[in-house]
N, CA and C atoms as an extended XYZ file, in Angstrom:
483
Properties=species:S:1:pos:R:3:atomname:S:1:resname:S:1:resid:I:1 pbc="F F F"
N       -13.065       -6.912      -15.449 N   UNK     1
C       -11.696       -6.795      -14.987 CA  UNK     1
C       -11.714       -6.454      -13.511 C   UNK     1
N       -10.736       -7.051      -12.563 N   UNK     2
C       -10.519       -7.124      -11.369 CA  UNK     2
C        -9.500       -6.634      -10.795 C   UNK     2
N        -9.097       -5.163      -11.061 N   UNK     3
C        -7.961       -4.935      -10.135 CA  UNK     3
C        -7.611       -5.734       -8.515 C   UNK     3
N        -6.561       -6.902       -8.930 N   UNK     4
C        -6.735       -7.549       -7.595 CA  UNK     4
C        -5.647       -6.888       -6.624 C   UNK     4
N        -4.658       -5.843       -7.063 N   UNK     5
C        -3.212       -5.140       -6.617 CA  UNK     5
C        -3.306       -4.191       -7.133 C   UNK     5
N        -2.173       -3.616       -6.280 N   UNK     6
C        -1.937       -2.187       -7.124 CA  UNK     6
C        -0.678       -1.801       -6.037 C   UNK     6
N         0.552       -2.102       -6.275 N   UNK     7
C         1.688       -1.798       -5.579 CA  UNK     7
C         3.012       -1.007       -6.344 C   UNK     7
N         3.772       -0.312       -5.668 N   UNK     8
C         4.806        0.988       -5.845 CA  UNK     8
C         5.911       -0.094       -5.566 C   UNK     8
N         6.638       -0.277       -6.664 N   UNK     9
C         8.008       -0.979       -6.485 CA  UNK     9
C         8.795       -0.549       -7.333 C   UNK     9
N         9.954        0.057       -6.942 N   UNK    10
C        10.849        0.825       -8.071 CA  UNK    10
C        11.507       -0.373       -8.760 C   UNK    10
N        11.119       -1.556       -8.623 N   UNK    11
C        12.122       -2.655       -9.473 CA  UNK    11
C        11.096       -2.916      -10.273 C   UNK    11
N        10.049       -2.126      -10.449 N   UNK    12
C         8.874       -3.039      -10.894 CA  UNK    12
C         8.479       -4.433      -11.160 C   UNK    12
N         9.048       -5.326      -11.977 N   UNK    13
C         8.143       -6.922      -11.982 CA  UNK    13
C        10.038       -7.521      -11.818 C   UNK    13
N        10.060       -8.067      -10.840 N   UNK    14
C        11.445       -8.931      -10.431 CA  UNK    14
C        10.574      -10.256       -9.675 C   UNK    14
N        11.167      -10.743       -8.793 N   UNK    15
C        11.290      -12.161       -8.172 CA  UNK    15
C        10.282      -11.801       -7.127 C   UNK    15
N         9.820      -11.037       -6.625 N   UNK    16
C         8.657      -11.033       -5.924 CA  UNK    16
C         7.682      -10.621       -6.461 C   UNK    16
N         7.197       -9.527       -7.396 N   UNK    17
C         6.483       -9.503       -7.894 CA  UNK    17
C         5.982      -10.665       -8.924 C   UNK    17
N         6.918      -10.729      -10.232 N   UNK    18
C         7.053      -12.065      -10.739 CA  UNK    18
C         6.495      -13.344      -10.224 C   UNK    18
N         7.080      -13.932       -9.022 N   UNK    19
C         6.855      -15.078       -8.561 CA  UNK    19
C         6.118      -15.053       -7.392 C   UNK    19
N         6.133      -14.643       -6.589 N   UNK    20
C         5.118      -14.408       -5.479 CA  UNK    20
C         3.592      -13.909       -5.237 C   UNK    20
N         3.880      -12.720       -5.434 N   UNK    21
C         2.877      -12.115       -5.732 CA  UNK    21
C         1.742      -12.058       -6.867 C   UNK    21
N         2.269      -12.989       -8.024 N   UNK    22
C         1.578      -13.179       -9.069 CA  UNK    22
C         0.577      -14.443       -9.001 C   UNK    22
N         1.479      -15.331       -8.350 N   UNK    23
C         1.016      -16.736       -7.680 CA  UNK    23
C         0.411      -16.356       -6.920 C   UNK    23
N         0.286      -15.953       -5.471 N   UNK    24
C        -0.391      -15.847       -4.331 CA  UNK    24
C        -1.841      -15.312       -4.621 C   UNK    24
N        -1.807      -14.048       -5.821 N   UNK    25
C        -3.412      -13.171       -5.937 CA  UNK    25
C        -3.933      -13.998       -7.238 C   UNK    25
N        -2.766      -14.928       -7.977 N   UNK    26
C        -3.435      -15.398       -9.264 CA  UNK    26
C        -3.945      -14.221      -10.591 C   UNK    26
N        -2.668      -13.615      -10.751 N   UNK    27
C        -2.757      -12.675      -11.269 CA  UNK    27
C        -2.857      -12.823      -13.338 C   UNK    27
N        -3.499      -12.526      -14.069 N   UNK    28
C        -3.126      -12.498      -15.302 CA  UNK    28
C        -2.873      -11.804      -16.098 C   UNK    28
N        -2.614      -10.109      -15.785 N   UNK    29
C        -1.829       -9.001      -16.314 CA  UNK    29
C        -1.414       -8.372      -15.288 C   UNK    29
N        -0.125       -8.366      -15.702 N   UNK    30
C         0.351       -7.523      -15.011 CA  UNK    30
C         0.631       -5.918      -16.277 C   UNK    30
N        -0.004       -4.426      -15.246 N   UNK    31
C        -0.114       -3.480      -16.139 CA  UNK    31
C         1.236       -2.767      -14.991 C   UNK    31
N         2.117       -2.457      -15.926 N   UNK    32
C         3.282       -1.493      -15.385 CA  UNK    32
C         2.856       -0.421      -15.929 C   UNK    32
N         2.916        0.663      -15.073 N   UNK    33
C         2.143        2.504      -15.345 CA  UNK    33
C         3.399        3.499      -15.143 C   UNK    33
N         3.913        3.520      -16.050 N   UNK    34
C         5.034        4.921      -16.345 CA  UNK    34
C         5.608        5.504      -17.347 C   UNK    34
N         4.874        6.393      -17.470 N   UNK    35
C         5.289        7.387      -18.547 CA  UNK    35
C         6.695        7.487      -19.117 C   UNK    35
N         7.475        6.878      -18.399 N   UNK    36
C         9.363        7.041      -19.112 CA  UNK    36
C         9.288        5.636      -19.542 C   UNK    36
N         8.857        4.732      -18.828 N   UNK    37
C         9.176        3.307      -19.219 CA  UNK    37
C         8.608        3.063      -20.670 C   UNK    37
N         7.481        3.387      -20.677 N   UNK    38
C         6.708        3.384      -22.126 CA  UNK    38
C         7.324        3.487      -23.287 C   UNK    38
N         8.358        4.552      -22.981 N   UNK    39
C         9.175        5.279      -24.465 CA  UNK    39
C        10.738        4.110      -24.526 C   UNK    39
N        10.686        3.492      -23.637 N   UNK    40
C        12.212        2.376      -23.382 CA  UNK    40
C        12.202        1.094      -24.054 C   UNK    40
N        12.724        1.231      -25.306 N   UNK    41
C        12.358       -0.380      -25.921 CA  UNK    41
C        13.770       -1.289      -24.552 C   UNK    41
N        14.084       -0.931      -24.167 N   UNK    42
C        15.196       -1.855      -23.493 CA  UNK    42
C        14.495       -2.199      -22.160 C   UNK    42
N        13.801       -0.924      -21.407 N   UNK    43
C        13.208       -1.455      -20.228 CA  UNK    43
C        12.237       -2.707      -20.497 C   UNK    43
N        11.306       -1.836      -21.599 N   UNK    44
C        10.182       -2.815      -22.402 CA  UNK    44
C        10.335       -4.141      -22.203 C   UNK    44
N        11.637       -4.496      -23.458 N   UNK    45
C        12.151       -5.996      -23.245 CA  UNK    45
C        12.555       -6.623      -21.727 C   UNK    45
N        13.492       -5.702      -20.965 N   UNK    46
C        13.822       -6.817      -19.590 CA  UNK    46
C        12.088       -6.568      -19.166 C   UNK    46
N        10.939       -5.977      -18.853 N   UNK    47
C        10.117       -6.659      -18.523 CA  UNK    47
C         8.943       -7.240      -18.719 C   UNK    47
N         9.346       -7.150      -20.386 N   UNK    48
C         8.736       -8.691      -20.594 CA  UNK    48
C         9.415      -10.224      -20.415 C   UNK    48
N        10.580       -9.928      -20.529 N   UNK    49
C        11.686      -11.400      -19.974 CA  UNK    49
C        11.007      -11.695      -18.627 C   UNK    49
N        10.929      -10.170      -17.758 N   UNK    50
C        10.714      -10.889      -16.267 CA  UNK    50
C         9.022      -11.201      -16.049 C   UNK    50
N         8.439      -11.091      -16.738 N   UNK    51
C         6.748      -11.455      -16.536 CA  UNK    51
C         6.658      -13.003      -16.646 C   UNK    51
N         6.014      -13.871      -16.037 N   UNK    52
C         5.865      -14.889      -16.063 CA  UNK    52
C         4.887      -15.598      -16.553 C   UNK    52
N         5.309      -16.686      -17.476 N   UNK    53
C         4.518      -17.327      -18.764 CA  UNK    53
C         3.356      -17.658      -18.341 C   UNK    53
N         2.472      -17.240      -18.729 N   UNK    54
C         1.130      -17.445      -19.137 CA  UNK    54
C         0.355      -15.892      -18.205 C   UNK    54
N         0.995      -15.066      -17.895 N   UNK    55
C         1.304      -13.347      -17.402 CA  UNK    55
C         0.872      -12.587      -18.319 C   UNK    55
N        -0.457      -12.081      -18.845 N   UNK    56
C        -0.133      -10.764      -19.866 CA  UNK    56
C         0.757       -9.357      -19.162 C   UNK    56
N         1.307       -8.925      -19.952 N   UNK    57
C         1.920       -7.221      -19.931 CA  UNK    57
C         1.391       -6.060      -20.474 C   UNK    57
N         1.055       -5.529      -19.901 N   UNK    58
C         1.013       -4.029      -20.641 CA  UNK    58
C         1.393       -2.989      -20.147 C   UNK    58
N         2.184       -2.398      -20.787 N   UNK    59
C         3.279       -1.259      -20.310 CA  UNK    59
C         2.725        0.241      -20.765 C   UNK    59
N         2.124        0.806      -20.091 N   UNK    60
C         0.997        2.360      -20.406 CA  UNK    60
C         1.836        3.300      -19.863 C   UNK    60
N         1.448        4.953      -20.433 N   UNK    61
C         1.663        5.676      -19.606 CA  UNK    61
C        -0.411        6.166      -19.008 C   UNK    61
N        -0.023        6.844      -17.385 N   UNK    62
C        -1.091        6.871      -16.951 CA  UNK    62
C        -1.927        7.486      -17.596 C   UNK    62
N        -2.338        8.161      -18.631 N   UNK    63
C        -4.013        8.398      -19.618 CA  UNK    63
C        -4.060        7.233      -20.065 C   UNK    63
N        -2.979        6.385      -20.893 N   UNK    64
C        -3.310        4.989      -21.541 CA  UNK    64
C        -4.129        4.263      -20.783 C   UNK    64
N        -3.109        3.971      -19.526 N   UNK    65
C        -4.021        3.007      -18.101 CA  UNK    65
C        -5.122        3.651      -18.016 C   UNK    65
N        -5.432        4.503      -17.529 N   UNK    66
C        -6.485        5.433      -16.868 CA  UNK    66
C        -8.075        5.119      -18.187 C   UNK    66
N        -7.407        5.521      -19.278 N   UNK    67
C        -8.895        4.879      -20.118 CA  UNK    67
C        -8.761        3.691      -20.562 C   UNK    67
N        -8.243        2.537      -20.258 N   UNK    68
C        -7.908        1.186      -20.656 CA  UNK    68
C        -9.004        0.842      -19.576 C   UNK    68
N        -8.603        0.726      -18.238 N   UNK    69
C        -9.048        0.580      -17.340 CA  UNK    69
C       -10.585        0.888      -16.670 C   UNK    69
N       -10.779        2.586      -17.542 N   UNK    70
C       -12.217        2.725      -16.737 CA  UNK    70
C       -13.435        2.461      -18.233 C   UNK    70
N       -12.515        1.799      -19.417 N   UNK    71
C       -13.680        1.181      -20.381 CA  UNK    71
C       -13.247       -0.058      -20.636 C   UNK    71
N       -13.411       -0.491      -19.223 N   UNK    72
C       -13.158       -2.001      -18.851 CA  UNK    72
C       -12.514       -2.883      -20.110 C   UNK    72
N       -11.417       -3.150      -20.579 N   UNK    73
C       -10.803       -3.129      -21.806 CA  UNK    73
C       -10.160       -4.496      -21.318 C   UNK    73
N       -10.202       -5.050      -20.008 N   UNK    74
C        -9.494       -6.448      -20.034 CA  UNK    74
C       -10.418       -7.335      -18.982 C   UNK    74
N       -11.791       -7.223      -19.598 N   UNK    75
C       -12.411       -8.239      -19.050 CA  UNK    75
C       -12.355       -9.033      -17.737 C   UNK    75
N       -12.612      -10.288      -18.053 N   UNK    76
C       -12.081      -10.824      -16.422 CA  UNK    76
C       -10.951      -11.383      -16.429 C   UNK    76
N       -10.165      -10.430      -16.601 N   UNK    77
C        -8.633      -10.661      -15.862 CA  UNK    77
C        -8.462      -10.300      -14.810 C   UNK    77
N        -7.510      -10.743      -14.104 N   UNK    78
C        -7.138      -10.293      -12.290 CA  UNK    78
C        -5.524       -9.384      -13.102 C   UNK    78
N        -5.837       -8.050      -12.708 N   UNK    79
C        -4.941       -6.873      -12.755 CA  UNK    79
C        -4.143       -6.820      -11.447 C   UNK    79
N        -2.765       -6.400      -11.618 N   UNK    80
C        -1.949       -6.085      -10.818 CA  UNK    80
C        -0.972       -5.228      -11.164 C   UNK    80
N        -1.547       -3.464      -10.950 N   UNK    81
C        -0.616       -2.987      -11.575 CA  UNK    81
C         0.904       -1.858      -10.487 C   UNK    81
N         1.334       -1.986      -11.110 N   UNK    82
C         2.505       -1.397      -10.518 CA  UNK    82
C         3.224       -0.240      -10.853 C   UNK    82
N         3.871        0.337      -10.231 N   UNK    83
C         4.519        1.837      -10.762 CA  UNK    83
C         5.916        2.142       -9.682 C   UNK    83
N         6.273        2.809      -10.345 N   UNK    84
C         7.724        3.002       -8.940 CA  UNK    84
C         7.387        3.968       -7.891 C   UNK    84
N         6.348        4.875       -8.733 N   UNK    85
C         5.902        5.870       -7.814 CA  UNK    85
C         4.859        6.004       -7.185 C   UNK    85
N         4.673        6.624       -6.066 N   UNK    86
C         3.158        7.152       -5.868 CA  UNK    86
C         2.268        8.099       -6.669 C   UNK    86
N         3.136        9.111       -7.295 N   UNK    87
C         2.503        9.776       -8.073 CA  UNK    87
C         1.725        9.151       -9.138 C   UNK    87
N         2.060        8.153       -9.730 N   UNK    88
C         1.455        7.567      -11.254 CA  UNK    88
C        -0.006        7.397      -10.273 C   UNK    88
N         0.235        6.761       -9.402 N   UNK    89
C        -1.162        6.165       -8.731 CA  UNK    89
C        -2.033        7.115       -8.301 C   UNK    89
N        -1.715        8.146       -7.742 N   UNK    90
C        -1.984        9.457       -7.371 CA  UNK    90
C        -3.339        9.977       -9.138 C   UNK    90
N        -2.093        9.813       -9.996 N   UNK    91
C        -2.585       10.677      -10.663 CA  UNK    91
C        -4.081        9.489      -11.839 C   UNK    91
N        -3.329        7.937      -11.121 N   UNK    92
C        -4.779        7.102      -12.076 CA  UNK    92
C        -6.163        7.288      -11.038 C   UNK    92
N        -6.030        7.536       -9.919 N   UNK    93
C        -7.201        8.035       -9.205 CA  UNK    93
C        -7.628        9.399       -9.387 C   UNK    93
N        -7.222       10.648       -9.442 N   UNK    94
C        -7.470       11.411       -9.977 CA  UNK    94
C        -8.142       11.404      -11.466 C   UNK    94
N        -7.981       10.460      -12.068 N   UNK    95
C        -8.546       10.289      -13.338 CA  UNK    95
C        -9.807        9.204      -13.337 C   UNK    95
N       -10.130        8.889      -11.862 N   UNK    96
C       -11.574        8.247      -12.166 CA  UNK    96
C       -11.250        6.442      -11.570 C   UNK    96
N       -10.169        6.369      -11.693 N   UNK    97
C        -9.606        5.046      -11.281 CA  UNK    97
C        -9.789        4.094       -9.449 C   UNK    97
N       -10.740        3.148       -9.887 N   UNK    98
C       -10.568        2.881       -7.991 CA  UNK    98
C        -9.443        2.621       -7.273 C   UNK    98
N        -8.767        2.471       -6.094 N   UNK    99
C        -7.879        2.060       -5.546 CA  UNK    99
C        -8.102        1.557       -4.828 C   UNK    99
N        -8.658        0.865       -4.059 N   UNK   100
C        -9.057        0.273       -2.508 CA  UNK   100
C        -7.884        0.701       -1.491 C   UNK   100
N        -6.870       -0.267       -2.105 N   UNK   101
C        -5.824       -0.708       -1.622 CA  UNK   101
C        -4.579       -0.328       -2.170 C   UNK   101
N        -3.532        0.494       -1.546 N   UNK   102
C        -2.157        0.197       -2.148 CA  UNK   102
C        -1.178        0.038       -1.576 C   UNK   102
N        -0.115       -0.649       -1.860 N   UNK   103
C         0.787       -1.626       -1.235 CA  UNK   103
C         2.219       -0.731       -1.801 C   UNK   103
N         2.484       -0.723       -0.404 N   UNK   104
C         4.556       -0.046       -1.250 CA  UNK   104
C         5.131       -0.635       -0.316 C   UNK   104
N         5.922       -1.454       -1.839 N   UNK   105
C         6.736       -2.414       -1.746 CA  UNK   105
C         8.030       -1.991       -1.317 C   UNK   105
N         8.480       -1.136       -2.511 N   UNK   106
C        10.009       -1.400       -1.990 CA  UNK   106
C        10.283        0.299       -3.133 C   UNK   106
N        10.917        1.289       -2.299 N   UNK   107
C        11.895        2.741       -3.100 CA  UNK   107
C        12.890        2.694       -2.688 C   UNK   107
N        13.465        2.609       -3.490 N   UNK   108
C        14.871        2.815       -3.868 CA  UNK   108
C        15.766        4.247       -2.629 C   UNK   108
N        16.906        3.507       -2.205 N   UNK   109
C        17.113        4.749       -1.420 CA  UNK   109
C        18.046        5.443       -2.314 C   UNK   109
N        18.413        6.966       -2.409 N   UNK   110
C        19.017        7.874       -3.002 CA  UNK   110
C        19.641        9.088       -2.274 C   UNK   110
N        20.633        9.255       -2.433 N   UNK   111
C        21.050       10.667       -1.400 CA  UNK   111
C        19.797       11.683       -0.802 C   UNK   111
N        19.185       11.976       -1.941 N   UNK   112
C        17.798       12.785       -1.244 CA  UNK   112
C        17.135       12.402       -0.470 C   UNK   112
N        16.719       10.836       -0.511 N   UNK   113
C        15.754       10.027        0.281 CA  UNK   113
C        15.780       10.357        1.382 C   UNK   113
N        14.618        9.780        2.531 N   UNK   114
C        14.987        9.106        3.588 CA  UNK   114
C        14.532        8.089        4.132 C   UNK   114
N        14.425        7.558        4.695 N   UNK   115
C        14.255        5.884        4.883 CA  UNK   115
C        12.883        5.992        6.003 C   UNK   115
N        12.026        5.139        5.287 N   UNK   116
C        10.585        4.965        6.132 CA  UNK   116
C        10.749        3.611        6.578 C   UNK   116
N        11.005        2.622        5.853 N   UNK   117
C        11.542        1.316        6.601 CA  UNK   117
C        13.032        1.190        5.804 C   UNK   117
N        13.627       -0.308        6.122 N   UNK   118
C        14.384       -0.846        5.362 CA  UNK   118
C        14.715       -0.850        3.981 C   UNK   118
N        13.196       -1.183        3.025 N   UNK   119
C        13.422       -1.031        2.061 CA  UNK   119
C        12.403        0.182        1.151 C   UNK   119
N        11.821        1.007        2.077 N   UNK   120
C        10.631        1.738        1.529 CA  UNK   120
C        11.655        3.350        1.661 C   UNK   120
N        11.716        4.020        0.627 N   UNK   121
C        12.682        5.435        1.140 CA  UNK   121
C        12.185        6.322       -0.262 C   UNK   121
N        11.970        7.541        0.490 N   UNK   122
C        10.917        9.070       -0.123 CA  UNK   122
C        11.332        9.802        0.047 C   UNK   122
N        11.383       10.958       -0.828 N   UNK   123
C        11.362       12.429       -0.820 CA  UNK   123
C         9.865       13.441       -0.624 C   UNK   123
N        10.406       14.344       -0.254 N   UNK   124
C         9.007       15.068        0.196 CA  UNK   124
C         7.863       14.623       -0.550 C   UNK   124
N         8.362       14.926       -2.533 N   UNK   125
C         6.554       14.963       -3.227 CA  UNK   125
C         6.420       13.471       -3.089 C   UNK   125
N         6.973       12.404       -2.862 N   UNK   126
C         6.319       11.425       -2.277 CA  UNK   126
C         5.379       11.319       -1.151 C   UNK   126
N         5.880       11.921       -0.272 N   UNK   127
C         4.971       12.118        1.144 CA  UNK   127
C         4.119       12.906        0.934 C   UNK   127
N         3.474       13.793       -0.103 N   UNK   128
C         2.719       14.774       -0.537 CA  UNK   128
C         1.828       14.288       -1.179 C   UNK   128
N         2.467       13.157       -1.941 N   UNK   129
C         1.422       12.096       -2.577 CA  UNK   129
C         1.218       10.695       -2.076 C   UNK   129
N         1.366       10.615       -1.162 N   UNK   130
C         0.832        9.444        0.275 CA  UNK   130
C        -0.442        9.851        0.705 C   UNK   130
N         0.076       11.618        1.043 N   UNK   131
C        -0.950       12.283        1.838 CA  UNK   131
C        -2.120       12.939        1.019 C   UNK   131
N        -2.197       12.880       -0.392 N   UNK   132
C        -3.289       13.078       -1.251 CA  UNK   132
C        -3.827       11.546       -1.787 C   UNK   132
N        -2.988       10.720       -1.659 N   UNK   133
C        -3.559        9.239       -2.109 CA  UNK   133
C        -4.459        8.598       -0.823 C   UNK   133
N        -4.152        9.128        0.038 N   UNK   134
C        -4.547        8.616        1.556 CA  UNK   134
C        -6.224        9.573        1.461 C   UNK   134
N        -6.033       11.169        1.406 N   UNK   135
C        -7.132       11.617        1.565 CA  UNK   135
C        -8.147       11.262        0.190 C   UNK   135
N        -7.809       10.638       -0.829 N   UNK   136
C        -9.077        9.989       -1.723 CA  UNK   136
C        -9.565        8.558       -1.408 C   UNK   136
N        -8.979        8.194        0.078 N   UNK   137
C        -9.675        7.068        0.427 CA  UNK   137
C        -8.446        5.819        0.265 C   UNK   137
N        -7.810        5.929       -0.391 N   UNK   138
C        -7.226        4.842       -0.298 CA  UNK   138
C        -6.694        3.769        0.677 C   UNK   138
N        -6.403        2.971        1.214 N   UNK   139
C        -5.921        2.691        2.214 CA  UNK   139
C        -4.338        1.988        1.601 C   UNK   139
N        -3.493        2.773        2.513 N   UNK   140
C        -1.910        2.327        1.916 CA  UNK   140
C        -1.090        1.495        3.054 C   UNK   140
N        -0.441        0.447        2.371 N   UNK   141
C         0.082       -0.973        3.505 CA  UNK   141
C         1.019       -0.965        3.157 C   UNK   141
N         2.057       -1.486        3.872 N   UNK   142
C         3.351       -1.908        4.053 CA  UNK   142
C         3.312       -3.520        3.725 C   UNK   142
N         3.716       -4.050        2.560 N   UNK   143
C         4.151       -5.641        2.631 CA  UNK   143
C         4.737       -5.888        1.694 C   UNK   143
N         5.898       -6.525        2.116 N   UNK   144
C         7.218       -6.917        1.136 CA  UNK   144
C         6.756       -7.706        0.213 C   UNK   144
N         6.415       -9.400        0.699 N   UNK   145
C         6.174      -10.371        0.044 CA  UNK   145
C         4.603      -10.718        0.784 C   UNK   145
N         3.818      -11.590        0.563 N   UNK   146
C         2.644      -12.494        0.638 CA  UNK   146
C         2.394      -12.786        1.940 C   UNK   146
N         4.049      -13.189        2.403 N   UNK   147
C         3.646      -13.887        3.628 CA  UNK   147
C         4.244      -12.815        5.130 C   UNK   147
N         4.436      -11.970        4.560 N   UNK   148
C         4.351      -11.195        5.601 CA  UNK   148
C         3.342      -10.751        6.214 C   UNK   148
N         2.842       -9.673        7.279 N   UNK   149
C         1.601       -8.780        7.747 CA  UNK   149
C         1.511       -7.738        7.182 C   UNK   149
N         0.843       -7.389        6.426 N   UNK   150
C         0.585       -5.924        5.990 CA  UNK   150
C         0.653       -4.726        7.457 C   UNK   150
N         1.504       -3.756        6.975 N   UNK   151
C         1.726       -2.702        8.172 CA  UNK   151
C         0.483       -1.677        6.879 C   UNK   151
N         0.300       -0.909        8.483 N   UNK   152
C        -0.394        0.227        8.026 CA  UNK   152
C         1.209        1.576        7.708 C   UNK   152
N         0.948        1.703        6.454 N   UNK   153
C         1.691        2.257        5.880 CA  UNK   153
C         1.847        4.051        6.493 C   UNK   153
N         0.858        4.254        6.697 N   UNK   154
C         1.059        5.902        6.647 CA  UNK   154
C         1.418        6.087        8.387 C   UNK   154
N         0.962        5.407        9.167 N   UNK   155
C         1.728        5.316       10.570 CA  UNK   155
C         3.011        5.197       10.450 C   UNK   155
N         3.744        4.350        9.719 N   UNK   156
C         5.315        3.928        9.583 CA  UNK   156
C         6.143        5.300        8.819 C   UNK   156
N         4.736        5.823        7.879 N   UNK   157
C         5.217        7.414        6.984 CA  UNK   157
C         5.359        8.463        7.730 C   UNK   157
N         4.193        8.800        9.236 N   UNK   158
C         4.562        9.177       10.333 CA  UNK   158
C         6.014        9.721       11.075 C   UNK   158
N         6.377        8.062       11.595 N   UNK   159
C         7.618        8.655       11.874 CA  UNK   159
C         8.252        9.033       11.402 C   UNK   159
N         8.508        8.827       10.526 N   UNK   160
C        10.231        9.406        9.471 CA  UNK   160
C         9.951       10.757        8.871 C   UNK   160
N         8.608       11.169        9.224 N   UNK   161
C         8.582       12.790        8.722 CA  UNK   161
C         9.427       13.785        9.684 C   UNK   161
């Protein structure tokens, strides 16, 4: 198994993930990692509607992922998994999990928030867990879709502190 992604999108699998991003890395599971979603037969269903045919799903909370993943349990598939948060990711590296790379896509803005770009917006324990995902090595990017440039993410997290 090939974790080929690993991106923070509070919409989790929609029209860019779905179609872009699945196409572009040639992806064949997509693993969504969140502990509330897991227990949601309604989330469940809209995202399996939105996964795209011939797409496996698997919808974990992070111990599920976390030992799915490090007793290599999906072969050679190209993985792309996603979460709304930083924390889930935070906490599948803490559990032994590689990350190379992680990509935040797109948070949701909320009265608490505040806005790091356009569509990227955090509250403190987000930035708390940037800054513990960052010091286990990770390297974290800014890119919407495929064909954009990946920004270095924690420079752009910078300013808006």
């Amino acid at each position: 198994m090939t974790i080929v992604a690993a991106r923070i999108d509070g919409r989790l699998i929609h029209g860019q993930v779905a179609n872009l991003w699945t196409t572009k890395l040639n992806i064949s599971r997509i693993m969504v990692v969140d502990d509330e979603v897991v227990n949601s037969d309604l989330e469940k269903t809209a995202l399996k509607l939105a996964t795209p045919a011939g797409v496996k799903l698997s919808v974990l909370t992070v111990e599920k992922a976390a030992n799915n993943i490090l007793a290599g349990r999906y072969g050679s598939q190209r993985l792309m998994i996603v979460a709304r948060k930083p924390n889930y990711f935070l906490q599948l590296i803490e559990k032994g999990v590689s990350i190379p790379e992680l990509n935040v896509g797109n948070m949701s803005q909320t009265p608490e928030t505040r806005s790091v770009t356009r569509s990227i917006n955090v509250i403190d324990a987000d930035i708390a867990d940037f800054d513990a995902i960052k010091s286990k090595g990770t390297k974290l990017i800014a890119q919407m879709v495929p064909g954009d440039s990946p920004a270095d993410f924690m420079s752009l997290l910078d300013k808006a502190r």
